[in-house]
C-alpha positions as CSV (number, residue, x, y, z in Angstrom):
1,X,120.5,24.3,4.9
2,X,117.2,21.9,4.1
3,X,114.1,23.1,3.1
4,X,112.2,22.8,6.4
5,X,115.3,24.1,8.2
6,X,115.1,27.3,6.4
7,X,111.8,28.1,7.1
8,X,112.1,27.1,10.7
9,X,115.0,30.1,10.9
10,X,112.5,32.9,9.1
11,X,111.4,34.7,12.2
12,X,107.9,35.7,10.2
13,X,106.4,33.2,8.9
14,X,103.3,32.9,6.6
15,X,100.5,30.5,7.2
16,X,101.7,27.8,4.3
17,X,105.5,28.1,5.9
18,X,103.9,26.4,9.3
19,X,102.3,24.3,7.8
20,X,105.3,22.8,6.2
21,X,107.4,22.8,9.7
22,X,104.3,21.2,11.2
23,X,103.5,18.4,8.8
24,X,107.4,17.8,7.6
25,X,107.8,16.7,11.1
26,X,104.7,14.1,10.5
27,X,106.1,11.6,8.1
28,X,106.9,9.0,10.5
29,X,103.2,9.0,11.7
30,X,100.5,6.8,10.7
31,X,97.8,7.8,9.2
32,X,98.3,11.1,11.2
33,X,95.1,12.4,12.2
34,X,95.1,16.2,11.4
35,X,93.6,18.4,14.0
36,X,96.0,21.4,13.3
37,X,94.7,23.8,10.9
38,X,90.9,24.5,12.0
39,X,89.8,22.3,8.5
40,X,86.4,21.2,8.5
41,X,85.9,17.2,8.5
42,X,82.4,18.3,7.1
43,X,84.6,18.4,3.7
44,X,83.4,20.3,0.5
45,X,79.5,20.3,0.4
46,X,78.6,17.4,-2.5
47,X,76.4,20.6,-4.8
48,X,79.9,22.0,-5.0
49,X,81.9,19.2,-5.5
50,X,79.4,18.2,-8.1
51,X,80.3,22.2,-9.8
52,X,83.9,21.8,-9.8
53,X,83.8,19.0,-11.7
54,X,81.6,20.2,-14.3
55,X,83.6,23.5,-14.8
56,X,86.9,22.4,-14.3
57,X,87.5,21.7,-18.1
58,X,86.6,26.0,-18.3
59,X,89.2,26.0,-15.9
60,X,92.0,27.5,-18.7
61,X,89.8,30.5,-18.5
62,X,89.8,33.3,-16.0
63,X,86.5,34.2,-14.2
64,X,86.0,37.7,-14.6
65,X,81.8,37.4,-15.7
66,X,81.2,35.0,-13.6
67,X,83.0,37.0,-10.6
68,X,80.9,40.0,-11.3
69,X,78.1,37.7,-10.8
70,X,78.7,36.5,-7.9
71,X,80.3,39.3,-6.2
72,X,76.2,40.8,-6.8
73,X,74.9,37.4,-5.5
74,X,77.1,37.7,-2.4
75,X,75.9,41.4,-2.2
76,X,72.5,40.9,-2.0
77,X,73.0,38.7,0.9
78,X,74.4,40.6,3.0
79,X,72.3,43.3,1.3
80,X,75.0,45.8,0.2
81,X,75.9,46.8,-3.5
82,X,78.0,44.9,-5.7
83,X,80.9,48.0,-4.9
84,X,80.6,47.1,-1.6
85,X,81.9,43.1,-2.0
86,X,86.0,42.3,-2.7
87,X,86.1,39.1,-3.5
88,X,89.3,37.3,-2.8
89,X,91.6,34.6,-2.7
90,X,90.5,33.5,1.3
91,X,89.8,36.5,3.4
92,X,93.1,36.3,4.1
93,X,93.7,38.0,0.7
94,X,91.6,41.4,1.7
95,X,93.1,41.1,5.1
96,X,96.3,41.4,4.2
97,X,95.5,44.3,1.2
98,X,93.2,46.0,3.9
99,X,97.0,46.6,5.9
100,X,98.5,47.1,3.1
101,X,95.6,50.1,2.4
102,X,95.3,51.4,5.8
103,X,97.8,51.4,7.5
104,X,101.1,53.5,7.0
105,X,104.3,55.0,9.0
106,X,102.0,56.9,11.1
107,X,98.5,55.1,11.1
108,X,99.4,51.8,13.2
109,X,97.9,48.5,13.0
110,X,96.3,48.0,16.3
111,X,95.1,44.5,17.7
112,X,94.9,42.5,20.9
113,X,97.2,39.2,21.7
114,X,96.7,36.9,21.1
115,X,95.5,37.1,17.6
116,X,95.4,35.9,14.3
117,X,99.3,36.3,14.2
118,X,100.0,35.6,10.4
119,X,98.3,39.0,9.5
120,X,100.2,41.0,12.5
121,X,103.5,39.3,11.0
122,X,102.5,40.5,8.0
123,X,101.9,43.7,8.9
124,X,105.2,44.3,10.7
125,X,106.9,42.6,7.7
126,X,105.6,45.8,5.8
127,X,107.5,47.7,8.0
128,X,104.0,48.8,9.8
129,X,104.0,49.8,13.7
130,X,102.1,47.4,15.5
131,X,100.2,48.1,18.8
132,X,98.7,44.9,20.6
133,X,97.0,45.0,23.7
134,X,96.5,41.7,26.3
135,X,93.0,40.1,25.5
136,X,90.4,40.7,28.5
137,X,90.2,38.1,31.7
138,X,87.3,36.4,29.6
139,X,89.3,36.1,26.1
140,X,87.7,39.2,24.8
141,X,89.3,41.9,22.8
142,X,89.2,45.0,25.0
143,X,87.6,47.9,22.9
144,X,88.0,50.4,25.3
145,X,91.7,50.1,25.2
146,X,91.6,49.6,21.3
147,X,89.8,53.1,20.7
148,X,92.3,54.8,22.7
149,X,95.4,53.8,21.4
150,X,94.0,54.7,18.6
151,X,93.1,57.9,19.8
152,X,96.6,58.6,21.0
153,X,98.0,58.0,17.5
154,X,95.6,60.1,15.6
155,X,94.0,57.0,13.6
156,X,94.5,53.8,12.9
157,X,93.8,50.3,11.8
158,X,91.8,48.1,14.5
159,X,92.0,44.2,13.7
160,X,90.1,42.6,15.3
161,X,88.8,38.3,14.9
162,X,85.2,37.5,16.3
163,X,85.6,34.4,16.9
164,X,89.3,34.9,17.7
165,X,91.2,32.6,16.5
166,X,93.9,31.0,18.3
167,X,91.7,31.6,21.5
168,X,88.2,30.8,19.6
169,X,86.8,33.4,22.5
170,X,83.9,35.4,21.6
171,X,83.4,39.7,21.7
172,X,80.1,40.4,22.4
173,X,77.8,41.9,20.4
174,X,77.4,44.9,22.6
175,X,81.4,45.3,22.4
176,X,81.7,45.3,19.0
177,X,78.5,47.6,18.7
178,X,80.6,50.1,20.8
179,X,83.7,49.9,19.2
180,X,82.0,50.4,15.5
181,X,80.2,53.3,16.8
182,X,82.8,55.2,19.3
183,X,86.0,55.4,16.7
184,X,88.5,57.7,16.6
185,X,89.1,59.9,13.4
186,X,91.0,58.3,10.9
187,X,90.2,54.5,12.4
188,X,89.0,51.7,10.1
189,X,87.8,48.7,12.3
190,X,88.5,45.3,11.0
191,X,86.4,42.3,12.2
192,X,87.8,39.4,10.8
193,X,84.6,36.3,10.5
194,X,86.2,33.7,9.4
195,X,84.3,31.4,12.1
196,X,81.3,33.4,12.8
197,X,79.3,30.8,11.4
198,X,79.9,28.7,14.3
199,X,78.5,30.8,16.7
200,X,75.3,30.6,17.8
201,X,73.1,33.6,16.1
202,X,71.5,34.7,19.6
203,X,74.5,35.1,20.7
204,X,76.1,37.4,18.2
205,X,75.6,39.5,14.9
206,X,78.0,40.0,11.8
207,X,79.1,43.2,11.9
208,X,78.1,43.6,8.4
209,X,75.5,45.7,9.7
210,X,77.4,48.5,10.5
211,X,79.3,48.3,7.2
212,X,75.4,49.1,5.6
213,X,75.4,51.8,8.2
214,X,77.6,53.8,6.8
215,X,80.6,53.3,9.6
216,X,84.0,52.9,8.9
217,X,84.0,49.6,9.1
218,X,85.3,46.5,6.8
219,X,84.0,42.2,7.4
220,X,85.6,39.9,6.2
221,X,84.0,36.2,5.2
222,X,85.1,32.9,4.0
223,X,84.1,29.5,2.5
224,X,87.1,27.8,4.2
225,X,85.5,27.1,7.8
226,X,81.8,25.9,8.0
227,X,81.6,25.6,4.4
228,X,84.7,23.5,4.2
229,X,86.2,24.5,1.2
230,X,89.8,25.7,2.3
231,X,91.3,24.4,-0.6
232,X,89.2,26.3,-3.2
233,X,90.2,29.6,-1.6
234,X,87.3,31.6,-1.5
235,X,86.8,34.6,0.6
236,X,85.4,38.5,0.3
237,X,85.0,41.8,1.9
238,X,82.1,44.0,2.8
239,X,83.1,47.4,3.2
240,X,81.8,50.9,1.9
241,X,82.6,51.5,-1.7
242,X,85.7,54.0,-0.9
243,X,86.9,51.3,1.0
244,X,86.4,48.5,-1.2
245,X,88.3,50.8,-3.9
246,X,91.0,51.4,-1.2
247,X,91.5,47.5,-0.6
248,X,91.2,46.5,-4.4
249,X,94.4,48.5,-5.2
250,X,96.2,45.9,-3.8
251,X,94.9,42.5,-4.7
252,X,94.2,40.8,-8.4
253,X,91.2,40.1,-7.4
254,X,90.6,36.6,-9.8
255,X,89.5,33.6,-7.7
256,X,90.4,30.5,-9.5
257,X,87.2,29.4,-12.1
258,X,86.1,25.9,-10.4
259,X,86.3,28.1,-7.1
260,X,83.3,30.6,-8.6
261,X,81.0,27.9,-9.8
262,X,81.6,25.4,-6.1
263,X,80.6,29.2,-4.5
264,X,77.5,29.4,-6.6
265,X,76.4,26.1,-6.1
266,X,76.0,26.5,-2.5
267,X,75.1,30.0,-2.0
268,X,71.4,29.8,-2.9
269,X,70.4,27.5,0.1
270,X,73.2,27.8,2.4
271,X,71.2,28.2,5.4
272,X,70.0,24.4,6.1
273,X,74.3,23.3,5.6
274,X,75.0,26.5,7.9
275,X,72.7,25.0,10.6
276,X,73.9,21.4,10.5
277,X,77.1,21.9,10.7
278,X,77.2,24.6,13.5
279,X,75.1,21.7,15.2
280,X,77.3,19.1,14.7
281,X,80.6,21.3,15.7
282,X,78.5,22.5,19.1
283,X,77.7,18.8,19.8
284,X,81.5,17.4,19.4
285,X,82.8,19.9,20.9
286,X,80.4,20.0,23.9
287,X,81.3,16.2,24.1
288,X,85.1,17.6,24.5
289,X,84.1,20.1,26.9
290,X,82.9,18.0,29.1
291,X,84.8,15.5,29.3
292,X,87.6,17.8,30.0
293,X,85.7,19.0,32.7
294,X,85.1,16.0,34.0
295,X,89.3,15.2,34.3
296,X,89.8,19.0,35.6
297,X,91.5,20.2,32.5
298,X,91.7,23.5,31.7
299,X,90.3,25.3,28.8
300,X,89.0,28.4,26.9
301,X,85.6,27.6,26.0
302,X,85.0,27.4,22.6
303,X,83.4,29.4,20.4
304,X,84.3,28.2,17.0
305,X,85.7,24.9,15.5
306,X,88.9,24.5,17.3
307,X,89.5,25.0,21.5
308,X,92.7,26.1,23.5
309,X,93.4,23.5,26.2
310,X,96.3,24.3,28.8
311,X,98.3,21.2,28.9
312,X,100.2,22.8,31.9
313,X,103.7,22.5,29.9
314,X,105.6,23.8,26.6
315,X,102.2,23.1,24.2
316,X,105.0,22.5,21.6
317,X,106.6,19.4,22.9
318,X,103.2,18.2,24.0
319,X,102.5,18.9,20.5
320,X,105.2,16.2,19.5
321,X,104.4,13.5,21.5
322,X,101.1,13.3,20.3
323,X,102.6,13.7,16.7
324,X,104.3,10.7,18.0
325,X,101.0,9.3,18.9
326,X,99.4,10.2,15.1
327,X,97.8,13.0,15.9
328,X,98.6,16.8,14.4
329,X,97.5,19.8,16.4
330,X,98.2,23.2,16.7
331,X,101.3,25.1,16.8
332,X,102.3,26.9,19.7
333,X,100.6,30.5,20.1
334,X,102.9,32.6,22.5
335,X,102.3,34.2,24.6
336,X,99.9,30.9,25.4
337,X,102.7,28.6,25.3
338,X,101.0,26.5,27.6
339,X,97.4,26.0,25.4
340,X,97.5,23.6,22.8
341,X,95.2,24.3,19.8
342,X,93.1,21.4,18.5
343,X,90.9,21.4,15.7
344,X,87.2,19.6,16.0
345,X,87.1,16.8,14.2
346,X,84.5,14.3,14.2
347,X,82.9,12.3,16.7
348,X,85.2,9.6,15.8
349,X,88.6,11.7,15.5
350,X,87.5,13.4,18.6
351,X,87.1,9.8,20.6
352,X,90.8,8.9,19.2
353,X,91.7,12.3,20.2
354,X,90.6,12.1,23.9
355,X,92.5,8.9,24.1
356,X,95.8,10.0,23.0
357,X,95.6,13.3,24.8
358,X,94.9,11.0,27.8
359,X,97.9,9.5,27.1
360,X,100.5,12.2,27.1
361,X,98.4,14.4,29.8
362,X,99.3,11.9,32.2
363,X,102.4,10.9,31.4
C-alpha cells in the first residue's frame, strides 16, 4: 500500500495526515492556490522574519531562558503570572495534553459537532468517552446542554472553539460568561482562541478573564492565525497554576529557538498588526459575503478567516473539481458534508476564487 493510500485507510487522522491526502492529490495543479488550511496570506510579520534570521545560527541551542522570558512577557499581557502561561508547540500542543490531563475513563470529553475534530479524534484515540452535542440553529455551541451532560457524568472536560472552527460561528460573550460561571463539579471548560483575533472586540471577550477569576477554566492562543506564523509553531495556555502544572505533565514544553525570538519581536506592539489584519480579513471576506449573496448561495457567516459555503452536493468532490481548477480548499467536515471550507485569501486569491467557484457551482 502507497504512502497516501495508507493514511487515507487510518480512520483517525491527525491534522499533518490530511494535509498529505489533500495536497498529494494537488500535484497535477498549477500553481494550486491554497485556500485549505485557514493560513494567513498576511505571511510572517517582516520584525519577525527579520528575528529568525538573526537567531537561527543559536538555533543548535534549546530555549529554555529565553522561554522563561517570554512565558512572563506573555503573562503580563494577559495579566496572569508566569505559572499561569504553558507555552507550546501550537495550541494544539496544550490542547491535546489538556485531554490527556483531564479527562479519564469516567470524566468525558464533552464538545458540540461540529468541532475542531482533530482534538476529538485525539481524544477518542486515547481511549476517552466522547459526548458531542449538535451545534445551535445559529452555529453556536449550546452551553446549557454542555453543563448538563456534564452534570449527568459527575464532571468533565468541555471543549469548546470561539470562533469555531470548521463553522467559523461565533458563542456569545454572554454564553460563554454562563457556561464559565454555572459549571458542574469536577468540569474544566476549554475555549479554544485560535481565531479570536479576528473577531471584532465589541463583539466578544477572551475568556482569559475568567481564567484571572479564579474559575476552572483554561484559553488557549496561538501565533499561527492573525499573526501568520503557522510554520514557527507557537502557541500557549492560560490557566490557573494547578492547572497549568496538570497540563505541563504531558508536554516538553521547548518551542523551537528562532520560534521564541520571531514571538518576541512582535509581541511588544502587536496591537496596530492585530488591527490591520482583522481589517483586511473583514473587508475580503465581506467582499465574499456579498457576492454570495448576491448569487443566492448559502453560507455560515463568518466569523474568522475561513467561511462554510453549502455547495448543495458532496463538498468533497466539489472539492476536486476545483482542485482540478487549481484551487485547494477544505476537506469535508461531516456531518456538513455539503459546506465546503475555504480559507480567505487575498483580495486577489479571493477574485480567482469567485471565478472558479462560479465555475463548478454551476456546472
Amino acid at each position: 500500500m502507497g504512502t497516501v493510500s495508507a493514511i487515507a485507510a487510518t480512520p483517525l487522522l491527525s491534522e499533518f495526515a490530511l494535509a498529505q491526502v489533500a495536497r498529494s492529490n494537488a500535484v497535477a495543479a498549477t500553481q494550486p492556490l491554497w485556500l485549505d488550511s485557514n493560513e494567513n496570506p498576511a505571511g510572517v510579520p517582516r520584525a519577525a522574519v527579520d528575528a529568525v534570521i538573526r537567531s537561527a545560527a543559536g538555533a543548535w541551542r534549546y530555549a529554555y531562558e529565553q522561554q522563561v522570558d517570554l512565558a512572563a512577557a506573555i503573562a503580563a499581557r494577559e495579566k496572569l503570572t508566569a505559572a499561569q502561561i504553558v507555552p507550546g508547540v501550537g495550541s494544539g500542543d496544550v490542547i491535546a495534553a489538556a485531554i490527556c490531563a483531564f479527562t479519564s475513563a469516567s470524566l468525558p470529553m464533552i464538545t458540540a459537532s461540529p468541532s475542531y475534530d482533530i482534538v476529538v479524534n485525539f481524544a477518542r484515540r486515547l481511549g476517552r468517552n466522547v459526548v458531542e452535542i449538535p451545534l445551535t440553529k445559529e452555529w453556536a455551541y449550546p452551553v446549557r446542554e454542555l453543563a448538563a451532560v456534564a452534570q449527568r457524568n459527575g464532571g468533565g472536560f468541555i471543549y469548546l472553539c470561539n470562533p469555531n472552527n470548521p463553522t467559523s460561528s461565533l458563542t456569545s460573550r454572554e454564553d460563554i460568561n454562563w457556561l464559565a460561571t454555572h459549571l458542574p463539579a469536577h468540569t474544566v471548560l476549554f475555549v479554544d482562541e485560535a481565531y479570536l483575533e479576528f473577531v471584532d472586540p465589541a463583539r466578544i471577550d477572551s475568556a482569559v478573564g475568567h481564567v484571572r477569576d479564579g474559575l476552572p477554566v483554561i484559553v488557549s492562543r496561538t501565533y499561527s492565525k492573525i499573526f501568520g506564523m503557522a510554520g514557527l509553531r507557537m502557541g500557549y495556555g492560560c490557566a490557573s497554576p494547578e492547572h497549568a502544572d496538570a497540563i505541563n505533565g504531558f508536554m516538553t514544553n521547548i518551542v523551537p529557538f528562532p520560534t521564541i525570538h520571531a514571538v518576541n519581536a512582535v509581541l511588544a506592539d502587536s496591537s496596530a498588526l492585530i488591527t490591520e489584519r482583522r481589517r483586511n480579513n473583514q473587508q475580503v471576506s465581506g467582499e465574499l459575503c456579498a457576492w454570495l449573496r448576491d448569487r443566492a448561495v448559502e453560507f455560515i457567516e463568518p466569523h474568522a478567516n475561513f467561511i462554510m459555503i453549502n455547495v448543495q452536493r458532496d463538498a468533497g468532490l466539489f472539492g476536486k473539481e476545483m482542485l482540478a481548477r487549481g484551487i485547494a480548499v477544505g476537506r469535508r467536515f461531516p456531518p456538513l458534508d455539503h459546506y465546503l471550507r475555504v480559507t480567505i485569501g487575498t483580495a486577489d486569491d479571493m477574485r480567482r476564487f469567485r471565478k472558479e467557484f462560479e465555475g463548478v457551482y454551476r456546472a
